[in-house]
LOZA-350933 format. One record per residue (C-alpha): residue number from 1; residue in three letters; x, y, z. Coordinates in Angstrom, 3 decimals. Layout:
N
<r><n>NUM</n><res>ALA</res><X>X</X><Y>Y</Y><Z>Z</Z></r>
...
END
This chain:
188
<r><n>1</n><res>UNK</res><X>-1.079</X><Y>-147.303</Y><Z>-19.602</Z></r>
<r><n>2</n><res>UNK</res><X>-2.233</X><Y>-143.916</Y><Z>-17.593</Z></r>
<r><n>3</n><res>UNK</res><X>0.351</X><Y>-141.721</Y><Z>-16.025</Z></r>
<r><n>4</n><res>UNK</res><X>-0.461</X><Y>-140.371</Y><Z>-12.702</Z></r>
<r><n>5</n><res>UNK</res><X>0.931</X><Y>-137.389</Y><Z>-10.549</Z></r>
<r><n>6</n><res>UNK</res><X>-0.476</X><Y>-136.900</Y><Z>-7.449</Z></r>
<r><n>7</n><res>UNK</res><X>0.440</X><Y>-133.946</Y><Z>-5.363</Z></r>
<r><n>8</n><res>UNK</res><X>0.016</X><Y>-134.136</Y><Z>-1.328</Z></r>
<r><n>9</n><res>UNK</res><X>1.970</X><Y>-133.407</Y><Z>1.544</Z></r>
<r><n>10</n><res>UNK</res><X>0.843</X><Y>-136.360</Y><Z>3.892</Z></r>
<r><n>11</n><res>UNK</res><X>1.923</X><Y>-139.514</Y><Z>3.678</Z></r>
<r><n>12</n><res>UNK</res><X>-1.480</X><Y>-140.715</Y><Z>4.534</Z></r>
<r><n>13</n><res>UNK</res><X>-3.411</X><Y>-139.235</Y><Z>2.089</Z></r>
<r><n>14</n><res>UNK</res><X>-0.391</X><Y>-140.093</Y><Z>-0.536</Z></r>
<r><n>15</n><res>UNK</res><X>-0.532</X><Y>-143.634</Y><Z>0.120</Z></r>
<r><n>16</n><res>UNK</res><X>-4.359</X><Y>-143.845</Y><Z>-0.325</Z></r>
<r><n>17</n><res>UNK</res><X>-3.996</X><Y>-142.062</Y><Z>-3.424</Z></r>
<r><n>18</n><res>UNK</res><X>-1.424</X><Y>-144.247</Y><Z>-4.923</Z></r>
<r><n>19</n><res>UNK</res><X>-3.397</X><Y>-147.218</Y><Z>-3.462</Z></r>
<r><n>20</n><res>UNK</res><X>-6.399</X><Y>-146.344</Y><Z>-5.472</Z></r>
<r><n>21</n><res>UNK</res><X>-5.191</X><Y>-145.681</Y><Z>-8.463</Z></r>
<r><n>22</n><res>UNK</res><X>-3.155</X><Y>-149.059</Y><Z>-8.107</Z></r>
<r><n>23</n><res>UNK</res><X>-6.383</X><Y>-150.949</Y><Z>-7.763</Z></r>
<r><n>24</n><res>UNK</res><X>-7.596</X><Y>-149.042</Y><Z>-11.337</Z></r>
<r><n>25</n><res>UNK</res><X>-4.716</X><Y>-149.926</Y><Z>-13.326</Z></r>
<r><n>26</n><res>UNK</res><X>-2.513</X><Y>-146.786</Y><Z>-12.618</Z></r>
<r><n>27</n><res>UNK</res><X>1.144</X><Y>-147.987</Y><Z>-12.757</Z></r>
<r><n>28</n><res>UNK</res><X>3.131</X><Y>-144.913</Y><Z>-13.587</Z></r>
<r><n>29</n><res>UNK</res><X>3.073</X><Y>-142.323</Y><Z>-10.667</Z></r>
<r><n>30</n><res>UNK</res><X>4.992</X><Y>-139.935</Y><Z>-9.412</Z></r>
<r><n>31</n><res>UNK</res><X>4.109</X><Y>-137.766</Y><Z>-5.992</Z></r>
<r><n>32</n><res>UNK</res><X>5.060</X><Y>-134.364</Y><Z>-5.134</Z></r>
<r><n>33</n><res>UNK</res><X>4.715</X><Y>-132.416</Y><Z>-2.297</Z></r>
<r><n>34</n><res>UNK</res><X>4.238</X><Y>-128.895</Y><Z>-3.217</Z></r>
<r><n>35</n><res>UNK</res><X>2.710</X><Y>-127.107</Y><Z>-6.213</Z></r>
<r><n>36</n><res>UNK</res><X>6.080</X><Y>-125.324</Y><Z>-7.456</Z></r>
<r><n>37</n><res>UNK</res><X>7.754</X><Y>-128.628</Y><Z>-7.443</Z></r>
<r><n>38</n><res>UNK</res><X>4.623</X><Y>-130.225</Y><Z>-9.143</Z></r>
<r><n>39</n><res>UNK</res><X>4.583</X><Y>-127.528</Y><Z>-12.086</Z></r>
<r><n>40</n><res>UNK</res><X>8.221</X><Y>-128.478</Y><Z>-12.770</Z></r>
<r><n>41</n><res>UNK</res><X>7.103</X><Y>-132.151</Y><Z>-12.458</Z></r>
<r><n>42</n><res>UNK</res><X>4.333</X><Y>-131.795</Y><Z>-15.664</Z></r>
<r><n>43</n><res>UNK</res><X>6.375</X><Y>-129.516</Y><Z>-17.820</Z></r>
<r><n>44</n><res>UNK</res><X>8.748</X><Y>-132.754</Y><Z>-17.822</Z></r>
<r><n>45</n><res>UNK</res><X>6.553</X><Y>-135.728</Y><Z>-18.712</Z></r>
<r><n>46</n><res>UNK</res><X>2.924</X><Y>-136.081</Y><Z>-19.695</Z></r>
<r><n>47</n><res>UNK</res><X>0.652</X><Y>-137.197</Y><Z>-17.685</Z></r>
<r><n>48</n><res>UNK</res><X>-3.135</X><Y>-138.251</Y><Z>-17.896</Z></r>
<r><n>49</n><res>UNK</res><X>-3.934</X><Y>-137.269</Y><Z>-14.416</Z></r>
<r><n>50</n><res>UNK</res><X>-3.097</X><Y>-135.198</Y><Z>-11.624</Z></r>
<r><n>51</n><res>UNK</res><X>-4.525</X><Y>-135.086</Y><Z>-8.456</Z></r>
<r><n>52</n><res>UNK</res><X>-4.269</X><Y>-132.189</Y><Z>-6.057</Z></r>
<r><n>53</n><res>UNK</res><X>-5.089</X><Y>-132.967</Y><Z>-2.494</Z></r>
<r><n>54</n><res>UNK</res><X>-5.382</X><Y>-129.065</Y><Z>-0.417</Z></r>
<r><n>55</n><res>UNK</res><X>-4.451</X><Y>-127.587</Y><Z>1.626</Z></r>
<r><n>56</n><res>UNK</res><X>-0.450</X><Y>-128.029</Y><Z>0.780</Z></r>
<r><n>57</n><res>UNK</res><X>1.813</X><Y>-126.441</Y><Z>2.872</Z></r>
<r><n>58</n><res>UNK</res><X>-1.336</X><Y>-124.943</Y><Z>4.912</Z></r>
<r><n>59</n><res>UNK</res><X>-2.636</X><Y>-123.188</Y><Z>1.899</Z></r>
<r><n>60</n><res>UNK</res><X>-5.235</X><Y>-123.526</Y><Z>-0.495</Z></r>
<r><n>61</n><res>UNK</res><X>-3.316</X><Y>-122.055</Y><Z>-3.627</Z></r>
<r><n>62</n><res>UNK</res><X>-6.050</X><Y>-122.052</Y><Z>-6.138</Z></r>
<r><n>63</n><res>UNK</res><X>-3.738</X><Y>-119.890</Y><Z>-8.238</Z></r>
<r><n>64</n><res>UNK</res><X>-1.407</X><Y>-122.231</Y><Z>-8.690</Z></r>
<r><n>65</n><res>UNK</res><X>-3.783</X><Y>-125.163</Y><Z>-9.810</Z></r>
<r><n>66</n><res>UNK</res><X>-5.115</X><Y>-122.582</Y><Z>-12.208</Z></r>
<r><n>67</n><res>UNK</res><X>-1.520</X><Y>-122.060</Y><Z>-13.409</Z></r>
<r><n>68</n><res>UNK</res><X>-0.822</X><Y>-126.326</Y><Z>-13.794</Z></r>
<r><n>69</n><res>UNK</res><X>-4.353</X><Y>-126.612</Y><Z>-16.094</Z></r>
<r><n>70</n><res>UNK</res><X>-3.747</X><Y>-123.667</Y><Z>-18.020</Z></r>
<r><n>71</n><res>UNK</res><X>-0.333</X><Y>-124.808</Y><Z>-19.226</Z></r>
<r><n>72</n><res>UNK</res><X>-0.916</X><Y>-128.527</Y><Z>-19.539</Z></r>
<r><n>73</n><res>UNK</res><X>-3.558</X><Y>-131.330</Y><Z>-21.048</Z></r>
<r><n>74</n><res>UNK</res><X>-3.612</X><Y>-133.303</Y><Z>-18.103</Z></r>
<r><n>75</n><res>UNK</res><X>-6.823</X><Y>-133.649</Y><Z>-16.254</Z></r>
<r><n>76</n><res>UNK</res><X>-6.730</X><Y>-132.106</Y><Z>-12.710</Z></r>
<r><n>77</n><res>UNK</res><X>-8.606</X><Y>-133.676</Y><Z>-9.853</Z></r>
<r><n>78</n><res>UNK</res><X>-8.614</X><Y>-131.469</Y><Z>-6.920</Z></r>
<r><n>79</n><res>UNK</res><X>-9.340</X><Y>-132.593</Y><Z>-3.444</Z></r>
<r><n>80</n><res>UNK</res><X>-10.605</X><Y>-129.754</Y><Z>-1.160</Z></r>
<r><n>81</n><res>UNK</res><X>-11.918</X><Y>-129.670</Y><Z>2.084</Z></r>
<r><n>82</n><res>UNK</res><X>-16.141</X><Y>-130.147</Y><Z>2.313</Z></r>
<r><n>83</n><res>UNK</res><X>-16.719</X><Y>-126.284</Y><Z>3.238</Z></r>
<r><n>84</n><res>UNK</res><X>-14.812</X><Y>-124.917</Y><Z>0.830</Z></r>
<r><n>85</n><res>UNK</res><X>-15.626</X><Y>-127.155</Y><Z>-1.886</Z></r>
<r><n>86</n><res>UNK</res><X>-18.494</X><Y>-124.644</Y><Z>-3.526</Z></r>
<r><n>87</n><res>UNK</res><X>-16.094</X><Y>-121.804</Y><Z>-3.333</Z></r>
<r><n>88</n><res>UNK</res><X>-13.403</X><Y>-123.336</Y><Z>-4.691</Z></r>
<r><n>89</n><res>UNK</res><X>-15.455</X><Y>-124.860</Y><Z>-7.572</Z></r>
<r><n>90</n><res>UNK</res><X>-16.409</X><Y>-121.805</Y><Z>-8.979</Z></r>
<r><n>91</n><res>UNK</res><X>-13.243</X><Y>-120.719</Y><Z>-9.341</Z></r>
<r><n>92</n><res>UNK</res><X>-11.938</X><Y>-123.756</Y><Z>-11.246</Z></r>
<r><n>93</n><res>UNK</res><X>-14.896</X><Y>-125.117</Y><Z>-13.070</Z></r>
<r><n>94</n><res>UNK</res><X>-13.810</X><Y>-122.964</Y><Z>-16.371</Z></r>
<r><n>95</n><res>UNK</res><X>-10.428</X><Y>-124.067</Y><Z>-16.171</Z></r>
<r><n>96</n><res>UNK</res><X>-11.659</X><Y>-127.872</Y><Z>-16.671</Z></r>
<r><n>97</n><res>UNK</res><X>-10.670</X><Y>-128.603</Y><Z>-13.205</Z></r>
<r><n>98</n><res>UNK</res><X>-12.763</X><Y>-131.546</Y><Z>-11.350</Z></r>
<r><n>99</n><res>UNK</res><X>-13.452</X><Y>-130.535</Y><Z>-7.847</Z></r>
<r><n>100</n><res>UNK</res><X>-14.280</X><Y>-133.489</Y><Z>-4.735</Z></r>
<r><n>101</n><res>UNK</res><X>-15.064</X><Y>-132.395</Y><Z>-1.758</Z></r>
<r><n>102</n><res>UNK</res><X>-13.622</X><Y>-134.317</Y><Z>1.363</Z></r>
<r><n>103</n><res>UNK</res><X>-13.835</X><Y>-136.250</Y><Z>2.743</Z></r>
<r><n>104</n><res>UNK</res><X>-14.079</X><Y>-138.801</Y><Z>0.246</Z></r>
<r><n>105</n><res>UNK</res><X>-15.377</X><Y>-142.348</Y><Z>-0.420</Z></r>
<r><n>106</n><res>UNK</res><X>-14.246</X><Y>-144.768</Y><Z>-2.502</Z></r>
<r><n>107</n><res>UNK</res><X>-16.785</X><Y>-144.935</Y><Z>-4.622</Z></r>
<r><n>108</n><res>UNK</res><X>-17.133</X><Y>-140.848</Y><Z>-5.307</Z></r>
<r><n>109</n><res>UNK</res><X>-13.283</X><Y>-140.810</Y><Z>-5.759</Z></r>
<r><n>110</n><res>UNK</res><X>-13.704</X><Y>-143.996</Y><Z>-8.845</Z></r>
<r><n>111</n><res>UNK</res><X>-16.690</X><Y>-141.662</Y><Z>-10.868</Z></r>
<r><n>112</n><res>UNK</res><X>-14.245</X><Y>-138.999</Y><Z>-10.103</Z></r>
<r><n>113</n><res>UNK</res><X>-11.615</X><Y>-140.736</Y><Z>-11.809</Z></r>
<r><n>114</n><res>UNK</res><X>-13.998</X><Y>-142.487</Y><Z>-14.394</Z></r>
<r><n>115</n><res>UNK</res><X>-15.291</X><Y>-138.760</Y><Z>-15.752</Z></r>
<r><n>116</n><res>UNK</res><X>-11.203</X><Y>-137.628</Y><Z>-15.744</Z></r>
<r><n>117</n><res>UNK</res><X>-10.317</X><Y>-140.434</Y><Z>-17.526</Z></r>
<r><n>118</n><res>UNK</res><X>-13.061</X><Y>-139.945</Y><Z>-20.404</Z></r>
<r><n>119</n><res>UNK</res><X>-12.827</X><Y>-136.087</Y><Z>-20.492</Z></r>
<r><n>120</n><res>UNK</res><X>-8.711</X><Y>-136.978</Y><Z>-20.553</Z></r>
<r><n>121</n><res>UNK</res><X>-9.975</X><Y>-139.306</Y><Z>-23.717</Z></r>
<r><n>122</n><res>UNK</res><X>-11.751</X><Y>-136.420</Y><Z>-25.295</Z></r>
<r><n>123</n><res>UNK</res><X>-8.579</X><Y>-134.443</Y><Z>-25.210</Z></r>
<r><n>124</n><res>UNK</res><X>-6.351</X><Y>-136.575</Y><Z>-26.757</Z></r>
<r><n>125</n><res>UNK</res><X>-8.719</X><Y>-137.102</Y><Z>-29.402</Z></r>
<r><n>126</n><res>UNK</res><X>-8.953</X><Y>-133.968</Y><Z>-30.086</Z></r>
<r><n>127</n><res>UNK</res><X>-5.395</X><Y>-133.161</Y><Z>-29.637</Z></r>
<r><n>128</n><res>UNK</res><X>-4.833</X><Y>-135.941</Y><Z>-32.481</Z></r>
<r><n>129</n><res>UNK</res><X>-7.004</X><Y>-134.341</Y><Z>-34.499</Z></r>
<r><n>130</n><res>UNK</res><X>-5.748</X><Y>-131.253</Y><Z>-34.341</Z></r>
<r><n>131</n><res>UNK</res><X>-2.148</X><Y>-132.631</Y><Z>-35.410</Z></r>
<r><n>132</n><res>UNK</res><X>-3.687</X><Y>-134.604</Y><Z>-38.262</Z></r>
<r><n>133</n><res>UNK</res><X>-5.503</X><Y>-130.842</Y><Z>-39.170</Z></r>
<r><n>134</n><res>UNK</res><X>-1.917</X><Y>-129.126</Y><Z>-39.109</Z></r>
<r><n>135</n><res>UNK</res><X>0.033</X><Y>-131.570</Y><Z>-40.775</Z></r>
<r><n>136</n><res>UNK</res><X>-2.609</X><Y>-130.894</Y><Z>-44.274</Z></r>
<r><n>137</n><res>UNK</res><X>-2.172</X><Y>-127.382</Y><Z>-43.594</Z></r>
<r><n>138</n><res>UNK</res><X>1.623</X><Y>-127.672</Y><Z>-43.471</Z></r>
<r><n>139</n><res>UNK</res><X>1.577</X><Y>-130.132</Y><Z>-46.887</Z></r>
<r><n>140</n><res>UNK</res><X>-1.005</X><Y>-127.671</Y><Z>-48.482</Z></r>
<r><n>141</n><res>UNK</res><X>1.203</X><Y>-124.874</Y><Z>-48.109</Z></r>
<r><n>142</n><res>UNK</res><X>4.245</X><Y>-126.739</Y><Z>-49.189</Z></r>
<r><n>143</n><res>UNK</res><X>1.899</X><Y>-127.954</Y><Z>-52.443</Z></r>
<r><n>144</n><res>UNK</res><X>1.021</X><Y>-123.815</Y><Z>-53.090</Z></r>
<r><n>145</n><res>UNK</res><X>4.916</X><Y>-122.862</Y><Z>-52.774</Z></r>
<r><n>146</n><res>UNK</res><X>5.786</X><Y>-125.512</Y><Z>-55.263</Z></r>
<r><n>147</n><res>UNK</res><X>3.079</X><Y>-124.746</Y><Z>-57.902</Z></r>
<r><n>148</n><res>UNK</res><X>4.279</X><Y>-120.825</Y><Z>-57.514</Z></r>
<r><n>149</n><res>UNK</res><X>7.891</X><Y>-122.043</Y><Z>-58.511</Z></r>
<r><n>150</n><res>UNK</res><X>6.476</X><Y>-123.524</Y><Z>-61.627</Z></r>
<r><n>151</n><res>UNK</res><X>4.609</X><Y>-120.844</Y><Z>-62.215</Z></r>
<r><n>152</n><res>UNK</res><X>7.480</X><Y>-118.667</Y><Z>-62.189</Z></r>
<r><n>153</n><res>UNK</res><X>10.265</X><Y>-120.797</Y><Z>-63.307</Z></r>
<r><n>154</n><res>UNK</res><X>8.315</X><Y>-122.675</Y><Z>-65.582</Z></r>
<r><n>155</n><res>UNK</res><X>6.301</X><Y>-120.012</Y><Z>-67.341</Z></r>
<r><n>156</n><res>UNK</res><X>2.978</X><Y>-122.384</Y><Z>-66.191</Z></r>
<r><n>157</n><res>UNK</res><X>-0.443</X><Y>-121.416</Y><Z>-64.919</Z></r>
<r><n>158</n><res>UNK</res><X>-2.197</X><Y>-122.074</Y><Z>-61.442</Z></r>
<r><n>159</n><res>UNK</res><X>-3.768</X><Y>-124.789</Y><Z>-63.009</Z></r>
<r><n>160</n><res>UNK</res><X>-0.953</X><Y>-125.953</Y><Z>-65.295</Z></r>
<r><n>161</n><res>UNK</res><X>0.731</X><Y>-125.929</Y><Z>-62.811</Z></r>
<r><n>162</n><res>UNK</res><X>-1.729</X><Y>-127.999</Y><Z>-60.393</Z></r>
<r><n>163</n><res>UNK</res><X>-1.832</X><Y>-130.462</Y><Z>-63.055</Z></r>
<r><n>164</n><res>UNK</res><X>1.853</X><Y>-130.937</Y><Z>-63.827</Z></r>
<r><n>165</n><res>UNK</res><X>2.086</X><Y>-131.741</Y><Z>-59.807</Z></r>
<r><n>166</n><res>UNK</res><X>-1.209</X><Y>-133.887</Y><Z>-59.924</Z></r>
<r><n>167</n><res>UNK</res><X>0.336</X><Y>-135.627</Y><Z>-63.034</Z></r>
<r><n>168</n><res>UNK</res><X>3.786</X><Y>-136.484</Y><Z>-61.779</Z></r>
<r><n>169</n><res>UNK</res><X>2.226</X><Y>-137.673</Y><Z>-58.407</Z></r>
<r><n>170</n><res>UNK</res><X>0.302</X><Y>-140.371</Y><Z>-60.193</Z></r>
<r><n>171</n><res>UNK</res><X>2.985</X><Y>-141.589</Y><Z>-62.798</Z></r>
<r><n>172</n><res>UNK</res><X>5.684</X><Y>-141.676</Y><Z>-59.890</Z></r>
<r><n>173</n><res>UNK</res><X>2.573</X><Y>-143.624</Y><Z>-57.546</Z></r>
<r><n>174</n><res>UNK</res><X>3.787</X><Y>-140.724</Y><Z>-54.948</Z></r>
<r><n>175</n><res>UNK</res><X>1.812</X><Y>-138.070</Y><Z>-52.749</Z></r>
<r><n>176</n><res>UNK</res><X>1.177</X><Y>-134.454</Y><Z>-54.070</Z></r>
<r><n>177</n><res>UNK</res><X>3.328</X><Y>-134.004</Y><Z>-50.856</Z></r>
<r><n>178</n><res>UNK</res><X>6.245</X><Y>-135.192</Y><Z>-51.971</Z></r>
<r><n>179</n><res>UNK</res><X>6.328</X><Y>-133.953</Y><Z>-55.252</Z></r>
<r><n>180</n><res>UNK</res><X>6.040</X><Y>-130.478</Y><Z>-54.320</Z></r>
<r><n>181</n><res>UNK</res><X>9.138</X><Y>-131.014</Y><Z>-51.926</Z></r>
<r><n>182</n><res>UNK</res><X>11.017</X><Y>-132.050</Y><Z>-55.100</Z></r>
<r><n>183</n><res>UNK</res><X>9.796</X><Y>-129.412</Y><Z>-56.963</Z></r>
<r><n>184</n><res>UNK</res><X>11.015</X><Y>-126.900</Y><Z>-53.925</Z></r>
<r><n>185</n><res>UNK</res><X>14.592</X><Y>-128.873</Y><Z>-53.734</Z></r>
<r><n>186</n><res>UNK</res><X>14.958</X><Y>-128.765</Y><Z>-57.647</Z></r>
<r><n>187</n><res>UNK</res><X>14.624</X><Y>-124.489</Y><Z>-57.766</Z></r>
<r><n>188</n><res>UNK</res><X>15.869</X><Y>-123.734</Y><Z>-54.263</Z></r>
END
């Protein structure tokens, strides 16, 4: 299920947004109103998408859109007006912002959303990669500190010790993981 925040400050525009990504199998949303409100919005919960529609309040604070993608994984799509859309664009593009100018169809609003989604896709992946990457690095280190307290509890070598921790993990049928936190709990 995607999560949605959209941030506008007309009820027109906030009711097509919400009606669009209804019809694309958005269910979770949440609407703001202004960009301070928003940023305390997406520090909260997570979402997949948030959509910007500027001016809000009568500005176009690009500073603060800047400020929402820099400190969160969501995927920003940012509504700005037509003549302002190649300005504005530069300044966001590096920042993994998607830009539409406005007006906007329906159909340029949907590849909008379609390219979100999938660059949204790409993050997570990443992101669960990059977990899966840190929790090795955190058992590898755990693995080292335990073969250091054999080494110098036990008398042992590296490898002595690499194999005493290799050994007991395959006559107990458990992970080098957990034998080094046993190891660790037995001399701490």
């Amino acid at each position: 299920m995607e999560r949605a925040l959209i941030v506008c400050d007309n009820d027109k525009g906030t009711a097509f947004y919400k009606s669009f990504l209804k019809e694309n199998g958005f269910i979770d949303m949440m609407c703001e109103t202004s960009l301070n409100i928003a940023k305390r919005t997406i520090s909260d919960y997570d979402f997949d998408i948030c959509i910007i529609n500027l001016p809000i309040g009568g500005t176009n604070s690009i500073e603060h859109v800047i400020d929402i993608a820099e400190k969160n994984v969501c995927q920003i799509l940012l509504f700005v007006k037509a003549e302002l859309f190649d300005e504005v664009t530069e300044q966001v593009s590096e920042y993994g912002i998607i830009t539409v100018s406005k007006p906007i169809s329906k159909q340029l609003f949907w590849q909008a959303l379609k390219h979100a989604m999938a660059a949204q896709r790409r993050i997570g992946m990443a992101r669960k990669q990059s977990a899966k990457l840190e929790q090795k690095l955190e058992e590898l280190k755990t693995i080292s500190r335990a073969k250091l307290l054999l080494i110098v509890n036990e008398g042992m070598t590296e490898e002595e010790a690499h194999k005493a921790i290799e050994k007991d993990a395959m006559d107990l049928r458990i992970s080098r993981f957990q034998v080094a936190l046993e190891i660790i709990k037995k001399y701490n």
